[in-house]
C-alpha positions in Angstrom: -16.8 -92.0 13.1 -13.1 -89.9 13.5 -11.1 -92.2 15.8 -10.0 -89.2 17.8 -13.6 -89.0 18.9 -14.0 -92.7 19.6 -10.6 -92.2 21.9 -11.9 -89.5 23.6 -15.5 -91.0 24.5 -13.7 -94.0 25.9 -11.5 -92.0 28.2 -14.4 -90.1 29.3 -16.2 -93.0 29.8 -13.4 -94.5 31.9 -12.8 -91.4 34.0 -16.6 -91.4 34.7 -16.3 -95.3 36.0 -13.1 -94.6 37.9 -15.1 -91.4 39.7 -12.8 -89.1 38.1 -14.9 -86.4 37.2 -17.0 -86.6 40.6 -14.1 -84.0 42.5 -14.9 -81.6 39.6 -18.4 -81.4 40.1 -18.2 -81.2 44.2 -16.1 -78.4 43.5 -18.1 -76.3 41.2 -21.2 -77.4 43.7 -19.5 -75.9 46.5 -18.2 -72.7 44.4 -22.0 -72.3 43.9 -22.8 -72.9 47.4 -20.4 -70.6 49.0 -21.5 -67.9 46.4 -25.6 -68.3 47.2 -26.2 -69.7 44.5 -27.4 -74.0 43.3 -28.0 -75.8 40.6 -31.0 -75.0 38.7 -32.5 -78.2 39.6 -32.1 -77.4 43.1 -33.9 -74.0 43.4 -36.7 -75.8 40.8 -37.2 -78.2 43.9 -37.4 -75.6 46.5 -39.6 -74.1 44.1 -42.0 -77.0 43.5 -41.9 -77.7 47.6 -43.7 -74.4 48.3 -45.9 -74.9 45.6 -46.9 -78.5 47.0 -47.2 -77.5 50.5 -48.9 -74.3 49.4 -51.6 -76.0 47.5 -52.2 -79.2 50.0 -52.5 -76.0 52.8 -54.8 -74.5 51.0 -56.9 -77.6 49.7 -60.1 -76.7 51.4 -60.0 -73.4 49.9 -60.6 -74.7 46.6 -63.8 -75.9 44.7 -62.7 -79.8 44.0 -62.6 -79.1 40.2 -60.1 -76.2 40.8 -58.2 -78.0 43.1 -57.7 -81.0 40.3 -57.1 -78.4 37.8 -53.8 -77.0 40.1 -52.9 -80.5 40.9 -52.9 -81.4 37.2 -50.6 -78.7 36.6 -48.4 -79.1 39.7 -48.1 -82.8 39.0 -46.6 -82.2 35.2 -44.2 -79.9 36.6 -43.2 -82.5 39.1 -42.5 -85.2 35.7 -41.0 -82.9 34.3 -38.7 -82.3 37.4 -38.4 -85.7 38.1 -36.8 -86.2 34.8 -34.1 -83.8 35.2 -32.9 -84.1 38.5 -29.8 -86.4 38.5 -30.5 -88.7 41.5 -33.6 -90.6 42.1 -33.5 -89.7 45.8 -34.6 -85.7 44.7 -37.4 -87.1 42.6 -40.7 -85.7 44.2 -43.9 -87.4 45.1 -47.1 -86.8 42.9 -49.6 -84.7 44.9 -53.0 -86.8 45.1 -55.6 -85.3 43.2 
C-alpha cells in the first residue's frame, strides 16, 4: 500500500474522531436546505411516509392478497432505505402485513 495513502486515511480517520468534518456537512445541509432542496435520503423518506400512510389508509380497500402483495413491496423498499440512511433514528418501521 503507498504510504501517502496510509497517511492520509489516518488523518481522515482522526479528523472524523475529532468531529472535524461534521461543520462541513452541516454546512452543505443547510446550503441544501436554504436552496429547497435535501439529501436524497431525506426526500426517499418523505417518499416512503406517503406511501406507508397511503397504503395503511387504504387497507380496507384492498383484497388481503393484494394488500400483502403492496406490503411486500413497500417493506423491501423500507430495507433498502433503512440501509442507507446514516442514523438509526431515520430508519423506518416495517408495515405489518
Amino acid at each position: 500500500m503507498d504510504i501517502w495513502r496510509v497517511i492520509a486515511d489516518r488523518k481522515i480517520r482522526e479528523a472524523m474522531e475529532e468531529g472535524a468534518l461534521d461543520p462541513s456537512l452541516r454546512m452543505a445541509h443547510r446550503l441544501l436546505k436554504n436552496n429547497g432542496f435535501a439529501p436524497a435520503w431525506i426526500e426517499e423518506g418523505k417518499d416512503l411516509d406517503r406511501d406507508i400512510a397511503g397504503l395503511q389508509a387504504g387497507r380496507d380497500r384492498y383484497e388481503p392478497g393484494e394488500f400483502r402483495k403492496r406490503a411486500a413491496e413497500l417493506n423491501r423498499r423500507i430495507r433498502a432505505f433503512n440501509l442507507k440512511v446514516p442514523v438509526e433514528s431515520a430508519q423506518k418501521q416495517l408495515v405489518k402485513e
